[in-house]
C-alpha positions in Angstrom: 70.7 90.5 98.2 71.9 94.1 99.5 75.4 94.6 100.5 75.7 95.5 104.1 77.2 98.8 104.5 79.0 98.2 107.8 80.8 94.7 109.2 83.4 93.1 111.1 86.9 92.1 109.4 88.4 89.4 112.9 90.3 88.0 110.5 94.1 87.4 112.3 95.5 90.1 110.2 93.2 92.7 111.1 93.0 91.6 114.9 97.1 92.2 114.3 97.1 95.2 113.2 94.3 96.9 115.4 97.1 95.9 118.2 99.8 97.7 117.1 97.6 100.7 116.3 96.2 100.8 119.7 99.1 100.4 121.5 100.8 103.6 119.0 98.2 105.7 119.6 97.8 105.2 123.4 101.2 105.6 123.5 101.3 109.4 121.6 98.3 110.2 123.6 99.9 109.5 127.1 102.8 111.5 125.7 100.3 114.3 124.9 99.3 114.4 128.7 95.9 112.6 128.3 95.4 110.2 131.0 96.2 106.8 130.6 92.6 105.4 130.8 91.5 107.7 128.3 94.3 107.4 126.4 93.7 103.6 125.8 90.2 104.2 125.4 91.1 106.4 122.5 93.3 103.8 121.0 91.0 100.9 120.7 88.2 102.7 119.6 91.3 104.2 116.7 92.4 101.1 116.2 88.8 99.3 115.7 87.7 102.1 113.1 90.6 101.7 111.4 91.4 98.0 111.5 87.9 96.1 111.9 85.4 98.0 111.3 84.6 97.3 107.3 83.0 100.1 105.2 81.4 98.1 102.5 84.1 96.2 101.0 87.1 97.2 102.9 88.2 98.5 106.6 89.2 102.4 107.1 92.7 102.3 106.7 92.1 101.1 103.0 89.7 103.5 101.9 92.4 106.2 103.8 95.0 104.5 100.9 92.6 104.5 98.0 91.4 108.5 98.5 95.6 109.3 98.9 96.2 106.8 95.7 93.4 108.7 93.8 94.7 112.4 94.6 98.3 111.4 94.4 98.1 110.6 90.8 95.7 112.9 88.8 96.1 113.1 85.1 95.1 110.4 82.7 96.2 107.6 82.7 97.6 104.5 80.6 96.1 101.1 80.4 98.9 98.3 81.1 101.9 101.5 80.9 105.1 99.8 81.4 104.3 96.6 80.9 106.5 94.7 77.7 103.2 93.5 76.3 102.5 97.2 74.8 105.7 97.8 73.0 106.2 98.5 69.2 109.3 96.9 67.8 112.2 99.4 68.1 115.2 99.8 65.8 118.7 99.3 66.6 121.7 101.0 64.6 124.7 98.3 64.5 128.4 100.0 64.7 128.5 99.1 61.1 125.4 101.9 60.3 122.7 98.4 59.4 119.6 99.1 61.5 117.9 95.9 62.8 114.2 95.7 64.5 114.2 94.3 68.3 110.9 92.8 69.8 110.8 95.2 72.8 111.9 98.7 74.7 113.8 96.9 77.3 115.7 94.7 74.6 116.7 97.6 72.7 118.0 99.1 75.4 119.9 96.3 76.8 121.6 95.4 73.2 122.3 99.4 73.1 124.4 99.0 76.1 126.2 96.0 75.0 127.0 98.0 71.8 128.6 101.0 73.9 131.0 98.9 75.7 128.9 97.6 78.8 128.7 94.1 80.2 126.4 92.0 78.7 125.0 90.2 81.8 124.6 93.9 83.7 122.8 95.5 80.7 120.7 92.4 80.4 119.6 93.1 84.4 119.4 96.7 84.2 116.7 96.6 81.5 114.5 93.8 82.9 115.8 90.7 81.0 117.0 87.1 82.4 119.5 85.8 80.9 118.1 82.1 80.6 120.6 78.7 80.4 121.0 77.3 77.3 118.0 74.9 78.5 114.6 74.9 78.7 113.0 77.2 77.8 115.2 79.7 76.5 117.2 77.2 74.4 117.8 78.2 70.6 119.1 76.3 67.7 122.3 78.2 65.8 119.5 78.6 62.7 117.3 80.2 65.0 119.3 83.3 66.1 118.0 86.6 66.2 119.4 90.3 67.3 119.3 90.0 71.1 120.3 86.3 71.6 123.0 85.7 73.6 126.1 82.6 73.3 126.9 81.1 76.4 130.5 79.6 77.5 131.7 79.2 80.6 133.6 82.1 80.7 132.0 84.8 78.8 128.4 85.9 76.9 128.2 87.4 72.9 125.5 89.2 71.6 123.5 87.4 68.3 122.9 90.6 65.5 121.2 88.0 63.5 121.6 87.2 60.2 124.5 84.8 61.2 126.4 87.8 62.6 127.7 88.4 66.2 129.2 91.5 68.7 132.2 89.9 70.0 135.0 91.8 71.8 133.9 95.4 70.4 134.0 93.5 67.0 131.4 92.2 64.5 132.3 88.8 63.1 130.6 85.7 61.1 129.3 82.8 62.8 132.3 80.5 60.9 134.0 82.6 63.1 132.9 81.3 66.6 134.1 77.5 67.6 130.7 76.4 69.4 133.0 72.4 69.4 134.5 73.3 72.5 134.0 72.0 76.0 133.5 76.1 76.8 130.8 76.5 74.7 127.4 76.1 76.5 124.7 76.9 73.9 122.5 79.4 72.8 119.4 81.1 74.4 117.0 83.6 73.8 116.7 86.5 76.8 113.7 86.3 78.7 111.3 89.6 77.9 108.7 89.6 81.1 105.5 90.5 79.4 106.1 89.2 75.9 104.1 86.2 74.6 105.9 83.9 72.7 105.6 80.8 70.3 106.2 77.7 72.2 105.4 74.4 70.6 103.2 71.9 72.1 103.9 67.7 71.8 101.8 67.8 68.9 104.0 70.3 67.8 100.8 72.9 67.8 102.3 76.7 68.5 101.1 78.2 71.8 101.6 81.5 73.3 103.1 81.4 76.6 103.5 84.7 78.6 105.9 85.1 81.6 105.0 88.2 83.9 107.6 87.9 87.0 106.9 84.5 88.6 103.6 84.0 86.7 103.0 81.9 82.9 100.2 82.7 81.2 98.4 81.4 78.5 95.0 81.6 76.9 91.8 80.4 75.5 89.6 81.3 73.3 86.2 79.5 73.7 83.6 78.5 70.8 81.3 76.6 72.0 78.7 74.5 69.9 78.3 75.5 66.2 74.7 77.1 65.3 73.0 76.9 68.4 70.0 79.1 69.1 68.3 81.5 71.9 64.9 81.0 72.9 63.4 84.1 74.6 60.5 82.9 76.7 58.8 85.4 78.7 60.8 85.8 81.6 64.0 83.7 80.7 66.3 82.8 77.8 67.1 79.6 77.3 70.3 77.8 75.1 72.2 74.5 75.0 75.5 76.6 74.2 77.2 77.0 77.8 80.7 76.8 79.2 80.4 74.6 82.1 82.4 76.3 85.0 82.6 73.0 86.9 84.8 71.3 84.4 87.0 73.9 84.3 87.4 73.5 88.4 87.4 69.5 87.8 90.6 70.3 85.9 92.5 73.1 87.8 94.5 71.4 90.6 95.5 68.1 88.8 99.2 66.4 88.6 100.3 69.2 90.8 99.8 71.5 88.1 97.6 73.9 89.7 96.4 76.8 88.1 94.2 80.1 88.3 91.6 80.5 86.0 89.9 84.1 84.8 86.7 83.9 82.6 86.1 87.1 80.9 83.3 87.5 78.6 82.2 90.4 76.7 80.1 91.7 74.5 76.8 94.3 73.8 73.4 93.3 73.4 72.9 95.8 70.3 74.6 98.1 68.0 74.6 101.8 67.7 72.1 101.3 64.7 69.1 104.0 64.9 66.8 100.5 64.6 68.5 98.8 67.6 66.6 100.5 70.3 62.9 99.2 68.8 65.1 95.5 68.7 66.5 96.0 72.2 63.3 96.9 73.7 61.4 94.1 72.0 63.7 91.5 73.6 63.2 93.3 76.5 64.8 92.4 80.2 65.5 88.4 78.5 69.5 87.7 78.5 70.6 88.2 74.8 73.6 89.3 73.3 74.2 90.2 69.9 77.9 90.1 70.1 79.7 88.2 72.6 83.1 86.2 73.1 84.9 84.5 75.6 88.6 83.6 76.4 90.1 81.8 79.6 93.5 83.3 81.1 95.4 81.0 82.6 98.0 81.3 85.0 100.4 78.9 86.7 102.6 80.6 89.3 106.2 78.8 89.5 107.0 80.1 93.4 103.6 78.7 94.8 104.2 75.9 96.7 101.3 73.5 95.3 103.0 73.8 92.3 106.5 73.0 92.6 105.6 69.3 92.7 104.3 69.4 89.0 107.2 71.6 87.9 109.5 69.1 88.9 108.2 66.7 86.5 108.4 69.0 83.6 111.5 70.7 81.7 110.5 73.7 81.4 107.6 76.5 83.2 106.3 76.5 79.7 105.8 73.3 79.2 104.4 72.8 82.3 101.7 75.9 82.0 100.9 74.4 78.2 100.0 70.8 79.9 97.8 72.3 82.3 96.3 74.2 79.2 96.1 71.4 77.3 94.2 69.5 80.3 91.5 71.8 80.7 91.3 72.2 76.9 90.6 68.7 76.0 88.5 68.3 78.7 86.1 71.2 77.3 86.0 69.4 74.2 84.7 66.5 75.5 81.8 68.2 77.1 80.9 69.5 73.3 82.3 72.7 73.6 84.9 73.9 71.4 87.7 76.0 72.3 91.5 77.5 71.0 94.7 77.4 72.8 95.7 81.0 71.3 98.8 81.7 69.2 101.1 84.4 71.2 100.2 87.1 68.3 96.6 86.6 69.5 96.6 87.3 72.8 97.1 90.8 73.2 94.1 91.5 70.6 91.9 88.7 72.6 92.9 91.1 75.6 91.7 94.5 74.6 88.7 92.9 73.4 86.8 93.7 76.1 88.2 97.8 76.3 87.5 98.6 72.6 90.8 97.2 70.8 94.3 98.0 70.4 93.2 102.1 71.0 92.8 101.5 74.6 96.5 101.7 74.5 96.9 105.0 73.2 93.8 106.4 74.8 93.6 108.0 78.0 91.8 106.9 80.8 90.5 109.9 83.5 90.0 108.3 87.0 87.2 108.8 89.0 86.2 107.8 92.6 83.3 105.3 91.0 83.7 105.4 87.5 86.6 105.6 84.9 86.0 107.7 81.6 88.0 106.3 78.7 88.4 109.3 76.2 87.1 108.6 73.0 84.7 105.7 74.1 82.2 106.3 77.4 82.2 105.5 81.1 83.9 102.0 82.4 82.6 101.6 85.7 82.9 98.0 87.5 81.2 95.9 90.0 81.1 93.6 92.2 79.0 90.3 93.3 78.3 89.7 97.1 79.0 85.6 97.8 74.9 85.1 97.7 74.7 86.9 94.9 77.4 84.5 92.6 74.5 82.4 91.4 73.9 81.5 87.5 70.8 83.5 87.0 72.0 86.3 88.6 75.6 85.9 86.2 72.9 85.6 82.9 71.3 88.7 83.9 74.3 90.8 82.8 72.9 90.2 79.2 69.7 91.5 80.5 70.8 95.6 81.0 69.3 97.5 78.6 70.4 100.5 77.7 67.9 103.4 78.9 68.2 106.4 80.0 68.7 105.4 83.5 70.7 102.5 82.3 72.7 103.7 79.4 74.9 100.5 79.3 76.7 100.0 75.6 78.5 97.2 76.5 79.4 94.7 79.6 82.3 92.7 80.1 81.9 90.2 82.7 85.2 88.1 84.7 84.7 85.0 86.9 87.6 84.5 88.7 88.4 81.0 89.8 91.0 80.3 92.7 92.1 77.5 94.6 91.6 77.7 98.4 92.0 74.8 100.7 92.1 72.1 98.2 88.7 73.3 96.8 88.1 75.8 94.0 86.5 79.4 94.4 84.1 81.6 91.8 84.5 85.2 92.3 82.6 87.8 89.6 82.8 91.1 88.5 81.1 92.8 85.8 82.5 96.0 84.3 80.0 98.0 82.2 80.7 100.9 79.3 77.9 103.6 79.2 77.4 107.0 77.7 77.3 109.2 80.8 78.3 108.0 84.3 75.9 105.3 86.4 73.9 106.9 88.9 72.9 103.8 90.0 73.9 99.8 89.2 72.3 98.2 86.4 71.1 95.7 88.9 70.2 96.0 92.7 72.8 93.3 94.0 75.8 94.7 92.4 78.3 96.7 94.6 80.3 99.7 93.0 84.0 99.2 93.0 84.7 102.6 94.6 87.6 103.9 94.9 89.9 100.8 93.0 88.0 101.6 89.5 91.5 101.8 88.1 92.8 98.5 89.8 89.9 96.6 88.9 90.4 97.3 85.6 94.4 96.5 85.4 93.6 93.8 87.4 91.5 92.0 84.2 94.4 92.6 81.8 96.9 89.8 81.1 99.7 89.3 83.2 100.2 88.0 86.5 98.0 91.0 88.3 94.7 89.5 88.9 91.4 89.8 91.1 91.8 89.0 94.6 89.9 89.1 97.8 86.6 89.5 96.2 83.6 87.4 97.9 83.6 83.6 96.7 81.3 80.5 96.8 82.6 77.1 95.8 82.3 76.0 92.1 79.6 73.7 91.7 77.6 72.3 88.8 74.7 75.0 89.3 77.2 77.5 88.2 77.2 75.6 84.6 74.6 77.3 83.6 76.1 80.5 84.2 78.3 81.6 81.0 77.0 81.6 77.6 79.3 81.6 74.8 78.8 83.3 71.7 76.1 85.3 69.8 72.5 84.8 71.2 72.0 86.3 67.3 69.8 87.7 65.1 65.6 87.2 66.3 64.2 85.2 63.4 60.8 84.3 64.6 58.1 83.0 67.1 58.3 79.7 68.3 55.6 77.7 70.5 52.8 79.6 72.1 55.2 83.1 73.3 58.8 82.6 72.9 61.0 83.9 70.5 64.2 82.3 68.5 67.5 84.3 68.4 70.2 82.3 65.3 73.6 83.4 65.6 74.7 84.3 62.2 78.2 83.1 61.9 80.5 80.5 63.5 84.8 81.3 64.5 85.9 78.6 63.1 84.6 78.2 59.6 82.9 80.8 57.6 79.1 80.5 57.2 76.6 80.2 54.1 73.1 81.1 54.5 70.6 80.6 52.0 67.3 82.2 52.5 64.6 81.0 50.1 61.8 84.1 49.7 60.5 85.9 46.9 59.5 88.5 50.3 61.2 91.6 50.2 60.5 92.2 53.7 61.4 89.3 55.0 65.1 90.4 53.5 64.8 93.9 54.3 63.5 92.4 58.3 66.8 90.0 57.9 69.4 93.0 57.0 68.1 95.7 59.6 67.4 93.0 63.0 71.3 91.4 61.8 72.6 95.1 61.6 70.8 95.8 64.6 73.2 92.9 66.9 76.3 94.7 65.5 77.1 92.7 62.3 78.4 95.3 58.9 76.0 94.0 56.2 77.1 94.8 52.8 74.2 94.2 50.5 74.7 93.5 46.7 71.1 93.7 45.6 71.1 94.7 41.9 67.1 95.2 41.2 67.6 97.7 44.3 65.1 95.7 46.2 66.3 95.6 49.7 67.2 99.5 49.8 66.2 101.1 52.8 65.3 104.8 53.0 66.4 105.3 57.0 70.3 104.9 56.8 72.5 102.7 59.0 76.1 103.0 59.4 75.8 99.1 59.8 74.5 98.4 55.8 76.2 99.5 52.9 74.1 98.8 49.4 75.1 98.4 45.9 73.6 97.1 42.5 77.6 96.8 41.4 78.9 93.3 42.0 82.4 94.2 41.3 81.9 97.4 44.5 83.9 97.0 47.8 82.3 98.6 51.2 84.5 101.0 52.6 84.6 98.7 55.5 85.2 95.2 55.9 81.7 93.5 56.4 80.9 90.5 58.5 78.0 89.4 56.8 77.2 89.8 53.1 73.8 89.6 51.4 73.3 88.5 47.2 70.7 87.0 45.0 72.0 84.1 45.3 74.7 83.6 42.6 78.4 84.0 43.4 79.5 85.8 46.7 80.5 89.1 45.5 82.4 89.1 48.8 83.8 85.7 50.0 86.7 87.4 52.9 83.2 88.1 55.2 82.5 85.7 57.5 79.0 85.0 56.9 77.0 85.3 53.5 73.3 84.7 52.9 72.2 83.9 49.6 68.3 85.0 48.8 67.1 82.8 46.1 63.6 81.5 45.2 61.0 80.3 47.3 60.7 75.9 46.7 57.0 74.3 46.7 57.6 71.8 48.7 60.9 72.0 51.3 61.3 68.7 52.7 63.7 67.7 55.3 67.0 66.6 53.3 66.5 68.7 50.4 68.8 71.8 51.5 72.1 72.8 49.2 74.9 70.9 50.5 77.1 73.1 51.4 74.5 75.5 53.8 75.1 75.9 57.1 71.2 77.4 57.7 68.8 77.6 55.5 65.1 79.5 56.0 62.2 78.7 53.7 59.5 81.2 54.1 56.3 80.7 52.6 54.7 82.6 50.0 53.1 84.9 51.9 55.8 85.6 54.3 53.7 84.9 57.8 55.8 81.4 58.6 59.1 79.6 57.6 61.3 76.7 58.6 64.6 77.1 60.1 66.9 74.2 59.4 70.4 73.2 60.3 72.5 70.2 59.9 71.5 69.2 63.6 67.5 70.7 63.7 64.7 71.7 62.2 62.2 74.0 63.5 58.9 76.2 62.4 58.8 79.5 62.9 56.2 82.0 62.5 56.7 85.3 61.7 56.8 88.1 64.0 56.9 92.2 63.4 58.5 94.4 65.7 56.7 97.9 66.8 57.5 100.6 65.3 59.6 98.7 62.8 57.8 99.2 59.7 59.6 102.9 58.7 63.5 101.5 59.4 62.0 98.8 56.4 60.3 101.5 53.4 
């Protein structure tokens, strides 16, 4: 479905505002000398270009404030600048010359001041930080204490230097030094850094990071899915059982009066920059397949909405009320089959960059264009946007399905659903944000609409904190929608199945490592195996001591050796041996190649194998087994493959 360039906005907001525009300008045009009649004219028809009249995704006035936005701050820019999130630890100097390490900037700064001579309470405010109660969830045990903390009486604050030391009355003194048995003595509490995930324990006593941004706590999951679950490629459509099903998340948004905003963001590329991934990309063709891809949910509970003081009530602490609405919609993922991770506080900031090439896209600058963002370094970022009738679960799948061509040079997508409540009912919203080479002259797919002119807020807006997407078209989240996220690898092609489909076998598995025995005396059947699993993006270190799986066309993906005792000079993800002992047990997958059997039956795999492949003598069929499955393959040969594999 087409966007429609030009539309109506009657909503009471607009209607408002065209109002008082109409009556301003009619009133500095009578004051001009026009005539009154034309003067009025003049100011509705103002008014209505400004104020109703929508230009693709917004009315006049707005695209007036993106172009002044755009060309009142040139220069590159920094992803998440200012926010605590992004700080190193800093390093302050105690009046007795000991340097300690603080968490944050704003921390620093504030227990600098205190240092000087300032008051604790206005140094605290002037950098940032609340200075909790001794309760909830700033309350700290005496053990606990670190630099920063802060004593409470009723009549004063003093600053914890940890290591049982303390800055009291320009002075630094012991802790046996401090009577905490009196009535005055209120308790201790650690400052709260906006922006700065921290540990909180859950009633299984299970650490989970909790982020506070303003009014907004955040926390985060990282989803699995089902174990070992393959991609069938037929013709025109990909087909797996390994789905995050949107509705249950929706089931479980608005429940106890914890109610919550949920962002799914998934991403990932559908090859690597391997010189034999463009023959693999174009043999899977337009299908939906990813080599690598990952998903996390970002949840955030705002404590000043009014649908959800009710639940806070109930709860002592925001944190603890943001972890059981985590908890809620964790469980109930579980039960549906798919796994998932409430995620540590250290792991959310990596789980965030994810999707914008790592912890560089903090350092690296980000040039901002009118349609597309240029990240120095890495390519062209340039998002998009679905149209209500286009938020539909084929349409979702298909951003798997842009291949990269010269028209279409797209390296990598990263796709955000954005689920809100509205009227007692919750909304899908999506966005997809795509990396390429060189800038998009076009979208990757007709129903798409080009962010323009908010490149740079749609991007911040997908970052963790309490920023998020907002006012994009929504449907409500129903069951069709189910079908709509994948989760994980499609993986690596392994062979034919029925009369024209092809089977994709992800590789690996995030929660446990993987063991792959392959039974073949075919070289190329290996040497297929290395190139099509270097091809999805995985770093295959191959310790192959008869030199038999050596290809002549290199790959910055496979590093070879005949030494069992070598390292790669990077740390692989999947390993490849004769099948003795893993030269290289840290990887997360390892295939072992060992001899073909004469008879494979169902039962008769090692033990401890996650997948196993018995390929028959002459190469042209095999049988892929699991713990759950078995299935025949047959064989099948890429074009133009055959010189990547001499």
């Amino acid at each position: 479905m087409s966007a429609r360039r030009l539309s109506l906005d009657t909503s009471l907001t607009a209607l408002l505002g065209a109002d008082v525009v109409a009556a301003l300008a009619a009133a500095a045009l009578t004051g001009a000398g026009v005539g009154f009649v034309w003067a009025l004219a003049a100011g509705v028809a103002i008014a209505v270009a400004a104020c109703v009249v929508r230009v693709a995704d917004v009315v006049g006035w707005r695209w007036a404030r993106r172009a002044w936005q755009l060309v009142g701050r040139r220069g590159a820019r920094t992803l998440m600048a200012g926010r605590a999130l992004t700080d190193d630890e800093h390093t302050v100097t105690l009046p007795n010359g000991v340097a300690r390490v603080v968490r944050s900037h704003a921390l620093a700064a504030a227990v600098t001041g205190v240092l000087d001579g300032a008051s604790l309470p206005r140094c605290y405010a002037k950098a940032g930080l609340a200075v909790s109660p001794p309760a909830g969830d700033g309350a700290v045990l005496a053990g606990e204490l670190v630099l920063g903390d802060i004593g409470h009486f009723t009549d004063r604050h003093i600053l914890a230097l940890g290591e049982e030391e303390f800055y009291v009355d320009g002075a630094i003194v012991d802790i046996g030094d401090i009577d905490t048995s009196t009535p005055d003595f209120l308790g201790w509490s650690h400052p709260t850094i906006p922006g700065v995930p921290v540990n909180v324990a859950d009633p299984d006593g299970n650490e989970v990071g909790v982020l506070r941004d303003a009014t907004t706590v955040v926390t985060m999951i990282e989803v699995w899915g089902r174990a070992y679950m393959p991609t069938v490629l037929h013709p025109h459509r990909a087909e797996t059982p390994n789905m995050l099903p949107l509705s249950v998340i929706a089931d479980n948004m608005q429940r106890l009066g914890l109610n919550v905003d949920v962002d799914v963001i998934v991403e990932g590329q559908r090859v690597s920059g391997d010189p034999y991934a463009v023959q693999y990309d174009r043999h899977v063709g337009e299908r939906a397949a990813a080599g690598q891809r990952s998903a996390i949910l970002v949840i955030r509970l705002d404590t000043h909405r009014l649908d959800t003081i009710e639940g806070l009530v109930w709860r002592a602490s925001t944190a603890e009320a943001v972890i059981a609405a985590t908890r809620r919609i964790a469980v109930a993922l579980q039960r549906c089959g798919c796994r998932v991770k409430i995620l540590e506080a250290q792991q959310m900031l990596p789980a965030t960059l994810a999707a914008v090439g790592g912890h560089r896209a903090l350092s690296d600058g980000f040039e901002v264009g009118w349609k597309e963002l240029r990240q120095r370094g890495r390519g062209y970022l340039t998002s998009f946007y679905f149209g209500a009738g286009d938020i539909t679960a084929e349409n979702l799948d298909q951003v798997w399905a842009y291949t990269a061509d010269p028209a279409r040079p797209v390296t990598h997508s990263t796709l955000v659903i954005g689920l809100r409540r509205h009227q007692g009912t919750v909304q899908a919203s999506a966005l997809v944000r795509t990396l390429s080479s060189h800038p998009l002259v076009r979208p990757p797919a007709p129903h798409l609409r080009r962010a323009t002119g908010w490149q740079w807020d749609a991007l911040q807006a997908t970052m963790i904190g309490s920023a998020r997407l907002r006012g994009l078209p929504a449907v409500p989240v129903t069951t069709e929608l189910d079908s709509a996220v994948i989760v994980g690898s499609s993986g690596v092609m392994l062979g034919g199945v029925g009369k024209d489909a092809l089977l994709l076998m992800p590789l690996s598995d995030p929660a446990q490592a993987t063991r792959i025995v392959v039974h073949t005396d075919t070289d190329l059947v290996v040497r297929q195996l290395i190139r099509r699993a270097a091809a999805v993006g995985e770093r295959v270190a191959v310790y192959d001591a008869a030199r038999r799986w050596v290809m002549s066309s290199a790959s910055p993906y496979i590093w070879n050796t005949a030494d069992s005792s070598a390292n790669p000079p990077w740390a692989p993800t999947l390993v490849v041996h004769n099948g003795g002992v893993n030269p290289y047990p840290e990887a997360r997958s390892s295939i072992a190649v060992c001899q073909p059997r004469p008879s494979a039956v169902n039962g008769d795999r090692p033990a401890d194998a996650d997948i196993e492949l018995d390929v028959d003598t002459a190469g042209h069929s095999m049988v892929l087994r699991t713990k759950r499955f078995d299935v025949p393959l047959v064989a099948v040969t890429i074009r133009n493959e055959q010189p990547y594999l001499n």
